[in-house]
N, C-alpha and C positions, 0 to 999 in steps of 0.2 A: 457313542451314538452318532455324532457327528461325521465317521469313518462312512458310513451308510449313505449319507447323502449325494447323489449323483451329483458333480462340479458341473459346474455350465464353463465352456471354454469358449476363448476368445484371445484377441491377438493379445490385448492392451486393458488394462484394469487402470480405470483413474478415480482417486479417494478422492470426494469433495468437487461439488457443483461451484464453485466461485467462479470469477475470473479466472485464474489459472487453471482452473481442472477444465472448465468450459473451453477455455479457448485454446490449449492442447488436444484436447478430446475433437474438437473441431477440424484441429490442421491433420490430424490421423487419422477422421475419417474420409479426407478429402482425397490422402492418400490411397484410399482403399483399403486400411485396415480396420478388422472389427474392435470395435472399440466398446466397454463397457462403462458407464460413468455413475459412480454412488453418490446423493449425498443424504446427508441423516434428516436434516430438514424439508419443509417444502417451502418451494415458490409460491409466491413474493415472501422473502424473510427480513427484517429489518438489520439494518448494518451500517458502521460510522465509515468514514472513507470518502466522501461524497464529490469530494472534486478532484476532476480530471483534468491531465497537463495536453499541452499542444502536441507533444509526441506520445499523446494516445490515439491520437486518430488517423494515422497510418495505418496504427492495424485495426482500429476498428471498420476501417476502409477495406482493408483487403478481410478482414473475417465477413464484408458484405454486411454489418449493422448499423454503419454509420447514420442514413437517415432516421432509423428508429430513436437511436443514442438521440441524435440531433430534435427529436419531435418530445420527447420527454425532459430534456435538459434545458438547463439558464444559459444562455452566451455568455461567457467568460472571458472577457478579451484581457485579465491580468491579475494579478496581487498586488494590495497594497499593504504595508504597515503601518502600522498604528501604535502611536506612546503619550503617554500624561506627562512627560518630563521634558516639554518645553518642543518637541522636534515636529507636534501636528502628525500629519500624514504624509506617507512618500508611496505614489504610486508606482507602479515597474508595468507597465502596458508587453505586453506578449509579442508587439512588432516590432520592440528594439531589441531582440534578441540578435545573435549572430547570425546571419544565415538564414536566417527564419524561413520555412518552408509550411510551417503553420499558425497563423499568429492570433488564434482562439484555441479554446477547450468549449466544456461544458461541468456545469453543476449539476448532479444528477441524484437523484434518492436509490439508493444501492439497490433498494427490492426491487425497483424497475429494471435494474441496471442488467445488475445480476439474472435477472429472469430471462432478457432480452437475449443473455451470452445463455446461459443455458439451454433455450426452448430452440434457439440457434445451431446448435451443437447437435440438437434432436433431429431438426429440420436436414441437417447434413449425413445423417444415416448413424450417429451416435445411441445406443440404446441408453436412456439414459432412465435412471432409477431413485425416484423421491424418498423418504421417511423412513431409508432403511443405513445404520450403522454398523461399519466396518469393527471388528471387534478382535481379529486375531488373523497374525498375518508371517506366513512361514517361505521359505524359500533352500529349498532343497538343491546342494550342488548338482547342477546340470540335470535341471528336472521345471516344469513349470511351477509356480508361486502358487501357494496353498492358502485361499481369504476365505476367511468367515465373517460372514455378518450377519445379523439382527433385524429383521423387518417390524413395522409396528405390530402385526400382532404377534410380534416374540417368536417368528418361528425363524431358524438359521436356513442362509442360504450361505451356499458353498461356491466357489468361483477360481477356474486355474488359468490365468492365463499366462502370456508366456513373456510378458513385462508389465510393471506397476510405476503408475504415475502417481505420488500423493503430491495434491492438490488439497488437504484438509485445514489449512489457512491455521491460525492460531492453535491450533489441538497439538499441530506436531507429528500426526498418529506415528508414523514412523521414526522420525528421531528421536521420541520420548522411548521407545523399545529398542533403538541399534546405535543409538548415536548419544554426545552430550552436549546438553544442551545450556548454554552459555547466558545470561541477560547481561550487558553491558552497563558496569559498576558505573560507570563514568557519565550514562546520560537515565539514571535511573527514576525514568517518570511513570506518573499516572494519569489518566484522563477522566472527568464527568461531564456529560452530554447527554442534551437532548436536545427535540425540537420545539418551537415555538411560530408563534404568530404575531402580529404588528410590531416585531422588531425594526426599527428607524432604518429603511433603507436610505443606500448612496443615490446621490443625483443621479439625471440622466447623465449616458456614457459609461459609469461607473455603479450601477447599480447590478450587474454580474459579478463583480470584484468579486475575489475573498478575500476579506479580510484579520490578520494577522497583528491581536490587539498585544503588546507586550507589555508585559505587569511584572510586578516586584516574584520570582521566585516563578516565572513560570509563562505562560500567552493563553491568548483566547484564542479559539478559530471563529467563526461567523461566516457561512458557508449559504448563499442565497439559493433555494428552491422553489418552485413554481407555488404557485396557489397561498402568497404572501407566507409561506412557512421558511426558517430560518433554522438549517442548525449550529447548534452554539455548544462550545465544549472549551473546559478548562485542561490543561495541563501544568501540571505542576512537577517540581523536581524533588528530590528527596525530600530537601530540606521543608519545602510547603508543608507534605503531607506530616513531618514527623514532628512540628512544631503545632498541629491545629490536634488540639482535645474535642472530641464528641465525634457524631456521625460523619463519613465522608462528604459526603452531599451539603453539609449544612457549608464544608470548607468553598465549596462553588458560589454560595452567595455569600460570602465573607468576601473572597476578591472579587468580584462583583458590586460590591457598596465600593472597596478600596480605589478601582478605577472609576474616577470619572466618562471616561469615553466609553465604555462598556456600560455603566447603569445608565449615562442618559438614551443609551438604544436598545434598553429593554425597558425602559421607565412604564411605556406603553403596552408591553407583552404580556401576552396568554401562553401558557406552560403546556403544550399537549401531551406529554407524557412524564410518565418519572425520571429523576435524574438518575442514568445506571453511572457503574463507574469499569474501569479498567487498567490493569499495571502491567508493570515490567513492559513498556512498550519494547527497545531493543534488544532482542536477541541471535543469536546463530549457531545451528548446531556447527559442529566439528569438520562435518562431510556431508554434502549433499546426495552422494549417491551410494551404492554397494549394490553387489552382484544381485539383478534384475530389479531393480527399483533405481528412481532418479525423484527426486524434490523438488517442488515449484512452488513459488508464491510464498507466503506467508509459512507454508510448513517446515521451509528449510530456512527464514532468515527474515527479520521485518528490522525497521527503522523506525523512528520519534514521525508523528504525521505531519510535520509542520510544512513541510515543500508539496504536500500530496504526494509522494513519489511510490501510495502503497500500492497502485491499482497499477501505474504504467511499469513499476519492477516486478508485480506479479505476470504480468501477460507478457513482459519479453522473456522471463524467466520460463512461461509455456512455450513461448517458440525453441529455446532451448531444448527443453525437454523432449518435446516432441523428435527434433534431430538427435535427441539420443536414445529415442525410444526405437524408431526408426530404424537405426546404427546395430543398437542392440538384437534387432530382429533378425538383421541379416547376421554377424555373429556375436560372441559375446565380447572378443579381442577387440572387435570394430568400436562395440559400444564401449568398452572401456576408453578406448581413446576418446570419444567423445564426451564421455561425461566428464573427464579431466579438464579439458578443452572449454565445454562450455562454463564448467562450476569456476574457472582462472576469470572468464568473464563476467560472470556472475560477481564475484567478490570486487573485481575492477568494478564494476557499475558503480555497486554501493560506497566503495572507498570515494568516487570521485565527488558522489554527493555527502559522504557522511558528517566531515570535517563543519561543514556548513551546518549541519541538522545541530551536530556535539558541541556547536559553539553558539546555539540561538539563547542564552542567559548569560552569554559572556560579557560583558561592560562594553568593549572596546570593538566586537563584532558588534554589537548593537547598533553602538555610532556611526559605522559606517555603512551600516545597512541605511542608518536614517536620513544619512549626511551624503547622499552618494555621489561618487568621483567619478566621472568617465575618462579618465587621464587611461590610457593604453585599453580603452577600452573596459573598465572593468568594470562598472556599472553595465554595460552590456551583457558583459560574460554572468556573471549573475543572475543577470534575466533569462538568460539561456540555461540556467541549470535550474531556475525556479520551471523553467519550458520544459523540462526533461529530458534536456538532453546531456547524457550521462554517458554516453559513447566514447569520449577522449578527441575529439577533434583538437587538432591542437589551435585551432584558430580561436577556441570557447579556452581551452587550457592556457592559454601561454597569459591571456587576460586575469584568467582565474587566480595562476599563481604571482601576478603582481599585486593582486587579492591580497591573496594570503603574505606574500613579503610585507606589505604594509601594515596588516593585521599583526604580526610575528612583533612588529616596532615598536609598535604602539605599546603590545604587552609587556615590552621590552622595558620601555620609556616608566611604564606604569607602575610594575615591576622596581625597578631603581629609584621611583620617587618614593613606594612606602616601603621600600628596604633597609 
């Protein structure tokens, strides 16, 4: 039956309205191509992810939304950490970064956020299409891309174009059908979150922070949002989740009594929603791209949210895309070269910040996160990859890996005393 339906053609098909899909769909119609963009939801949708780093706002600079971002957001001028084991707080201010060329972010509530890049996207000549899901998705040697999908009231629309961007964030749509998909044995967490009210904000200067509470088997985040709301969410590592008996939910106020710094700044708090939960944060398929389709965002690769690095790797990950969407148009050879090209930097990004993300319950990464040294700079270099910048500079790199030599000793040292 579905053979019957006239396709609607277009240059460029992007799954999913997020960040990625927005802000691809955006640089392609700027380009002059027609661009179609799905997503199954509609705006404003609720979403965790909430703070943005200093090298987000380049491009939210150049996609032309920054003042909107800026009128809905918290001034963020850094992260601190936080621990009950004697170290207090250590704040990392965003202007000792290396280099700094932007030394704020913003706290943002994602249905804004996201709405802001989407209706932006529209605004640019994007035809963009709400409450309808993508459902089957074919791609015929040297012929245009065959999608099906679902509108709410159940009827199939049909779509050929003549390259596909998924942007469908945690679904996957694409590499759960062409690709395998990987979760990272080694940082195998879960998260439960929501938002709240009269959580104990930071003094002045520091009441933008997020805050990054470290507890026995896992952190809190505490993410300050406009109109005194607060969201709060637990992560925990394998071992949390598989030693707590009863409901998941109930395990979020168990380390919540366990830390002192964390219950005395909820002591005062109203719960405005249920606590949801979420797992397997890291994973990655095998390959981001295959003949007419390329991956962005979250569909082809996420990380632990502890740095925020999920928003500012999903939208350089659409600048990607888009150059190989682009590439692809003019021919398929072309695009192949670029999707190799960009997917090498793609995995670079992530490698530079992963190491950092895979060792936030380590003992001896702890310490020096809490203890920090600026000896060759590396308390710097730090603040500059909590900034997002994941590029490889080697002025951020060369600090970074005196980082990690000293980190390497410690475990060394640590290592040989209970060996």
């Amino acid at each position: 039956m579905t053979e019957a339906i006239a396709p609607e053609l277009c240059d460029v098909l992007v799954i999913g309205g997020g960040p990625a899909g927005s802000t691809a769909a955006t640089l392609l119609a700027r380009r002059g191509y027609s661009v179609v963009m799905l997503e199954k939801e509609h705006h404003p949708r609720f979403h965790i992810g909430e703070s943005l780093l200093p090298c987000n706002l380049p491009l939210l600079r150049d996609l032309g939304v920054l003042p909107q971002v800026k009128e809905i957001g918290v001034f963020k001028p850094g992260a601190e950490f936080v621990s009950d084991g004697g170290e207090g707080r250590v704040a990392f201010p965003f202007r000792w970064a290396i280099g700094a060329r932007e030394t704020h972010a913003y706290q943002v509530r994602r249905s804004e956020f996201d709405e802001i890049l989407f209706r932006n996207a529209a605004a640019h000549g994007v035809s963009t299409r709400e409450g309808i899901r993508v459902t089957e998705a074919r791609f015929p040697p040297g012929q245009r891309a065959d999608i099906l999908a679902v509108d709410g009231q159940k009827r199939v629309r049909r779509f050929a174009p003549r390259f596909v961007l998924d942007g469908s964030g945690r679904d996957g749509f694409l590499s759960h059908r062409f690709h395998e998909r990987r979760a990272n044995k080694h940082n195998s967490t879960a998260a439960i979150f929501t938002h709240f009210r009269h959580v104990e904000r930071r003094e002045s200067g520091m009441e933008g922070y997020i805050s990054i509470h470290l507890v026995e088997d896992g952190w809190f985040w505490m993410i300050p949002l406009r109109d005194d709301v607060m969201s709060v969410g637990f992560v925990g590592d394998r071992k949390a989740f598989r030693e707590h008996a009863g409901p998941r939910t109930d395990l979020f106020w168990k380390k919540v009594a366990e830390s002192p710094s964390v219950s005395r700044r909820l002591a005062n708090a109203t719960q405005l929603n249920p606590l949801s939960t979420t797992g397997n944060y890291s994973y990655r398929a095998d390959r981001n791209w295959g003949a007419g389709y390329y991956m962005i965002g979250d569909a082809y690769a996420f990380l632990d949210p502890v740095f925020s690095s999920g928003v500012l790797l999903a939208m350089r990950s659409a600048y990607r895309g888009a150059r190989v969407a682009s590439a692809w148009l003019r021919s398929a050879e072309a695009g192949r070269r670029a999707a190799r090209r960009e997917e090498r930097r793609t995995k670079a990004e992530m490698r530079r910040v992963a190491w950092m993300i895979y060792g936030i319950n380590d003992p001896d990464q702890r310490k020096l996160l809490l203890n920090p040294r600026n000896f060759l700079r590396m308390r710097d270099g730090v603040i500059s990859l909590l900034a997002g910048d994941f590029g490889g500079r080697w002025i951020v790199q060369l600090p970074l890996a005196a980082f990690r030599l000293v980190l390497r000793t410690m475990r060394w040292r640590r290592a040989r005393a209970t060996g």
